[in-house]
C-alpha positions in Angstrom: -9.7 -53.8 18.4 -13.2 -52.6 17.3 -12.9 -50.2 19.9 -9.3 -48.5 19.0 -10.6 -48.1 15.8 -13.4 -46.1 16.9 -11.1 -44.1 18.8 -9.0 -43.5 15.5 -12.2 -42.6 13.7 -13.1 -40.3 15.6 -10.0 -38.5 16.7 -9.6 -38.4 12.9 -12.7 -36.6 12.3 -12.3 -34.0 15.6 -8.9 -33.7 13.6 -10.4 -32.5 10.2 -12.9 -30.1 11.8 -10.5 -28.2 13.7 -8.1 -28.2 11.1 -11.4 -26.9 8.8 -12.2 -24.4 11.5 -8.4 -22.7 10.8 -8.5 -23.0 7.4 -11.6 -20.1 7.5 -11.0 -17.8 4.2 -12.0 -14.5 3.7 -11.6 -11.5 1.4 -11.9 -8.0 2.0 -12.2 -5.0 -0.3 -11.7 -1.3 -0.2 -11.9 2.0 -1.7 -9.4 4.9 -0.3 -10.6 8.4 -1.7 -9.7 12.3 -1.1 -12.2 14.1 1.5 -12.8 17.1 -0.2 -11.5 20.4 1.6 -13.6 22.3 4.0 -13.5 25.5 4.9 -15.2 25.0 8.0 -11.8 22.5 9.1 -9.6 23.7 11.6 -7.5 20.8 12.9 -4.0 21.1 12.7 -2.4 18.4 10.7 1.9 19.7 11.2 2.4 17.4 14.4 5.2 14.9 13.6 4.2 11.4 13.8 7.0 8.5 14.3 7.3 6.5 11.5 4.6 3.7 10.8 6.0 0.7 12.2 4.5 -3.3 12.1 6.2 -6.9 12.3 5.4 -9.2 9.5 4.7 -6.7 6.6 2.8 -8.3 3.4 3.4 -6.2 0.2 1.0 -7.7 -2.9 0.5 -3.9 -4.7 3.7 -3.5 -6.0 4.2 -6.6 -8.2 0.4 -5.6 -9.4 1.4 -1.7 -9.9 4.9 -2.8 -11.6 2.6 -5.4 -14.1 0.9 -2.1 -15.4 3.7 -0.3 -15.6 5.9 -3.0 -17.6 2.5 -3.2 -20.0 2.9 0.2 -20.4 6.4 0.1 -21.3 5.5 -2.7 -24.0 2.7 -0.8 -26.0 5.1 1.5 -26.3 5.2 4.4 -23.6 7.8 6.6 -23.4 7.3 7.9 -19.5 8.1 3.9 -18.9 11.0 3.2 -20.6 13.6 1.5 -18.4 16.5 2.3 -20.0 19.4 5.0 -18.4 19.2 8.4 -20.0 22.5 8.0 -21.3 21.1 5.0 -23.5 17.9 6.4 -24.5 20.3 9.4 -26.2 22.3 7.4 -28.3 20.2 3.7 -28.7 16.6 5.4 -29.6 15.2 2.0 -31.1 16.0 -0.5 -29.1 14.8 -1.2 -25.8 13.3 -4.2 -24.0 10.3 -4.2 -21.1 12.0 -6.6 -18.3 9.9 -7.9 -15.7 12.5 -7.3 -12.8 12.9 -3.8 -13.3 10.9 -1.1 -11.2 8.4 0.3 -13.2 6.7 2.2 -9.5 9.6 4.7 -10.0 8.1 6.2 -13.3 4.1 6.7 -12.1 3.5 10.3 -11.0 0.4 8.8 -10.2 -0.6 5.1 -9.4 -3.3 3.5 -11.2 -6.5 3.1 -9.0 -6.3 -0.8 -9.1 -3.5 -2.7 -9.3 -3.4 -5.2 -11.7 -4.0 -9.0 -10.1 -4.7 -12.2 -12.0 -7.7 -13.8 -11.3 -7.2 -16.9 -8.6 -9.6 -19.1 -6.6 -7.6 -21.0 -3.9 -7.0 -20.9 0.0 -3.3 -21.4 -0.5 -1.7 -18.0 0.6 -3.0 -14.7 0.7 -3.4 -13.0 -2.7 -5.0 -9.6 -4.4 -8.2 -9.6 -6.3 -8.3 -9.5 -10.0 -10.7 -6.5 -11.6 -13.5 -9.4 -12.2 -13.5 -10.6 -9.0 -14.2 -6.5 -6.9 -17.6 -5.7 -6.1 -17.9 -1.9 -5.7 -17.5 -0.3 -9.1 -21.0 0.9 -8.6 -19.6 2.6 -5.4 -16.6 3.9 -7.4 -19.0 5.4 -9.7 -20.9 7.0 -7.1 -18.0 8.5 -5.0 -16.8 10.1 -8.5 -20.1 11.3 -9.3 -20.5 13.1 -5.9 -16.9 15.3 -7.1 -14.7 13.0 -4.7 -11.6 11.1 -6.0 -11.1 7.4 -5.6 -6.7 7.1 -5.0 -7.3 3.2 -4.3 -9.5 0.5 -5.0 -8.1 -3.1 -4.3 -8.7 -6.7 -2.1 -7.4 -9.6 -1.6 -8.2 -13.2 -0.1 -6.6 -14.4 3.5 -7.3 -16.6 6.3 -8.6 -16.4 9.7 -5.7 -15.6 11.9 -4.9 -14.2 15.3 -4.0 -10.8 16.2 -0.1 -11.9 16.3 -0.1 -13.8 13.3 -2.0 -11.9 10.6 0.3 -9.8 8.5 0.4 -6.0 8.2 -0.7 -5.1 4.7 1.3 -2.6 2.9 -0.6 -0.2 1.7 0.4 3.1 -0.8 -1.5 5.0 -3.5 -2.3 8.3 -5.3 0.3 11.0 -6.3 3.7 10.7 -5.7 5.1 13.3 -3.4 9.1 14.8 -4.0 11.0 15.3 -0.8 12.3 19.0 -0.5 16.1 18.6 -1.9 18.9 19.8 0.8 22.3 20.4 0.5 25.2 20.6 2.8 28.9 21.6 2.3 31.2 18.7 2.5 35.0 19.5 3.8 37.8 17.5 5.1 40.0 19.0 8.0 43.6 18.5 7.5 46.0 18.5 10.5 46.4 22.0 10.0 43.1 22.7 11.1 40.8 25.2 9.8 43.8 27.3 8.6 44.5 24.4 6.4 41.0 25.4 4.3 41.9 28.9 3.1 43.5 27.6 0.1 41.0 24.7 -0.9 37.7 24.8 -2.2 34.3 23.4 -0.8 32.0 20.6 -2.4 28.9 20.5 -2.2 26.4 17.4 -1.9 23.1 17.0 -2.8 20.8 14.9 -0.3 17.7 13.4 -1.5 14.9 12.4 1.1 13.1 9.0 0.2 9.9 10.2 -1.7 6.5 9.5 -0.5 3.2 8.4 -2.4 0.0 10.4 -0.9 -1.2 7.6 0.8 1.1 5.0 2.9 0.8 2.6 5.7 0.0 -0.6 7.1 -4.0 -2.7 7.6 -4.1 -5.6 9.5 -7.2 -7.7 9.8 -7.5 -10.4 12.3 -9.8 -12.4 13.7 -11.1 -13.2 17.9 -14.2 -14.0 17.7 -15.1 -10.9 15.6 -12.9 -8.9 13.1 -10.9 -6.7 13.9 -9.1 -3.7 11.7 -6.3 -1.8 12.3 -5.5 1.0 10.3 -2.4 2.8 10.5 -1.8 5.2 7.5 -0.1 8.9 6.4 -2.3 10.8 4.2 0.2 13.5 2.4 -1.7 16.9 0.6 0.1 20.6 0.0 -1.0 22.9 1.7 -2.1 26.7 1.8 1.3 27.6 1.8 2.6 25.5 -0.9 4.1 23.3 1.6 3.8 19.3 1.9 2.0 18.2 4.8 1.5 15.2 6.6 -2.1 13.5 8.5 -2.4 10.4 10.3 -5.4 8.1 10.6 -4.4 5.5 13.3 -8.2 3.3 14.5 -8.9 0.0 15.9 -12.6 -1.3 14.0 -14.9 -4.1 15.1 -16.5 -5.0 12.6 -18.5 -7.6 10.9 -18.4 -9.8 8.0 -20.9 -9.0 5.0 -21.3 -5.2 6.6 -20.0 -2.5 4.8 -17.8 -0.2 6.7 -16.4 3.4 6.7 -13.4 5.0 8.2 -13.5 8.6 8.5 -10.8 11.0 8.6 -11.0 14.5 7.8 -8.5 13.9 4.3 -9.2 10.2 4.0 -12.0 8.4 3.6 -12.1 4.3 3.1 -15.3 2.1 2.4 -14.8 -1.6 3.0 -16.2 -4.7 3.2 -15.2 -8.0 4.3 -16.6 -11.1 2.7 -17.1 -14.5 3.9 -15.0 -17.1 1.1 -16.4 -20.4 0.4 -17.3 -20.9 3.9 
């Protein structure tokens, strides 16, 4: 008997350490900024990328960009009132801020840090408040050198494998307009095209989805070492006036406590990822 229960003990305590071994916590933080333009650059940035693709998407900015923008709208802002035009015409005094509406929508530009509140927890992956980022003195220093900071943000996750860990969703910066197209809408009647002298032509407008100037997916996992995979669109106008589109696609080993660059020649991202409480 004395013997089982040594057995239990210890299975019990093999038990405990694995399961303390998964349960590994870290938190990773990041800056995104504009590369500044050089003359000296001659890549060419117009080849047509698919779209960014990845199973198991996680999206924490946009309930921490649409918390700023319903503030907004409750001190008072105009730019972030939800109400249809229609309403804002004829009811100019009342109007309410609710939580569920999509406050994104109005930003021309997105704030540099969504908002988060603060959290200390291992319970599912969350964003880091302003209190709890490390790098405003890197912030500072990036905007002292003349370059400009689009994203600054982190959040808290555990150690999982390369087909487990989630695909953050990332955007930022300035948003972009698609180009609007039109195209003539007709319906042939049995009569064929004969049967259109006589009636006029619609027209529809077609709206492209727009685009913020930075979009895509980071994934971290772990094997051993970290791993980072970047996939994002980096969107700037051009000479010609015209909006164009660069990819930064890499694969980063890295290692925890290091800080980190990814280079691109319009994107440039400092991290670092953080050991948390282990």
């Amino acid at each position: 008997m004395k013997h089982l229960v040594k057995i239990s003990v210890l299975f019990l305590a093999l038990t405990q350490s694995m399961s303390a071994y998964a349960l590994r916590w870290f938190e990773v933080e990041l800056i995104a900024f504009e590369q500044q333009p050089s003359p000296l650059l001659r890549e060419d940035f117009s080849l047509v990328h698919p779209l960014i693709k990845g199973n198991n998407q996680l999206d924490l900015l946009t309930d921490g960009f649409n918390a700023q923008g319903q503030q907004r709208c409750l001190e008072g802002d105009a730019d972030f009132d939800p109400r249809p035009i229609a309403q804002k015409v004829y009811d100019s005094y009342s109007w309410a801020c609710p939580s569920s509406h999509d406050y994104i929508s109005h930003y021309e530009t997105l704030p540099i840090s969504p908002y988060a509140e603060p959290q200390e927890h291992m319970d599912n992956i969350y964003l880091l408040s302003q209190q709890q980022l490390q790098f405003a003195d890197t912030l500072r220093q990036l905007q002292s050198k003349g370059l400009k900071p689009i994203l600054h943000t982190g959040w808290r996750f555990p150690e999982q494998s390369m087909r487990r860990a989630p695909f953050m969703k990332i955007f930022a910066g300035k948003q972009f307009e698609s180009p609007i197209s039109y195209k003539l809408i007709d319906t042939l009647s049995q009569e064929g095209y004969l049967g259109l002298l006589d009636k006029p032509f619609s027209v529809q407008q077609e709206n492209d989805i727009d685009h913020w100037q930075l979009e895509g997916l980071l994934k971290i996992h772990v094997k051993h070492y970290l791993y980072v995979t970047s996939n994002l669109d980096i969107r700037y106008l051009a000479d010609d006036g015209n909006i164009q589109t660069a990819r930064m696609s890499q694969f980063t080993r890295v290692y925890s406590g290091d800080i980190h660059y990814l280079d691109h020649p319009k994107l440039g991202i400092i991290f670092q990822i953080r050991k948390y409480k282990h």
